[in-house]
N, C-alpha and C positions, 0 to 999 in steps of 0.2 A: 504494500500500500504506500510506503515513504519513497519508493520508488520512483512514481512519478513526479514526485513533488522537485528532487535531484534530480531528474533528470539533466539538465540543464550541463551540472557541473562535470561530466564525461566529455571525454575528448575523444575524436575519432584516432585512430592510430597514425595515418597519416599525418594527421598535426602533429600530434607526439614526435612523431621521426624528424620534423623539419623541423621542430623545436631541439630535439638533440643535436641533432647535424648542425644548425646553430651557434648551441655552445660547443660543441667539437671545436668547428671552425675557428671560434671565437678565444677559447681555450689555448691552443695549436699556435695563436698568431699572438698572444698577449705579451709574449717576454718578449717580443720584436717588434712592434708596430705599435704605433699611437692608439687609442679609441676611437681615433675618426678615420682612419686608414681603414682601421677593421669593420665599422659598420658600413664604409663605403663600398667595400671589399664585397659582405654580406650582403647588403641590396643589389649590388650589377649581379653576384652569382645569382641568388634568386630570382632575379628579372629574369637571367637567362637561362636558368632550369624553365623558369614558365615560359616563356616564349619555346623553349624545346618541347616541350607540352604540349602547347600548342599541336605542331606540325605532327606529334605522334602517338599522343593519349585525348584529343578531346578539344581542352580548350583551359585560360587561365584563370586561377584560383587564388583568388588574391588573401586568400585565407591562408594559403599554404607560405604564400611571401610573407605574410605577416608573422606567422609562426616560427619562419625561420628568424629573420632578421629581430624576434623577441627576444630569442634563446641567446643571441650575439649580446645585446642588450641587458638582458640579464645578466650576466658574467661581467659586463661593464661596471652595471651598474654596484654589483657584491663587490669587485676590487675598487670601487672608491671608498666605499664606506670606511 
């Protein structure tokens, strides 16, 4: 019965992975690059996974960009504090 009420807060797995993939990225490039290197970095890749997307799964999910370039962001934002 409390199930539907949650629903809301599940995440499709595909977001999960671009939210990983993300802070992988973001992770991987931290002891060498600025924070604006890297989330600049994060957005062109994501544009360009969806635009690949495009041409061979479908079409663009701006959802998916957003999840990525969160997970970048997140990791940013934990090493300022």
């Amino acid at each position: 019965m409390l199930k539907q009420y949650f629903k809301f807060l599940t995440l499709p797995h595909d977001k999960l992975s671009h939210f990983f993939y993300g802070v992988t990225t973001s992770l991987c490039m931290l002891p060498f690059f600025s924070h604006y290197f890297i989330m600049c970095t994060l957005l062109v890749i994501s544009v360009a996974k969806e635009i690949w997307d495009t041409y061979n799964n479908g079409g663009i999910e701006y959802l998916d960009l957003l999840a990525t370039v969160s997970g970048g962001a997140a990791i940013i934002l934990a090493r300022s504090l």
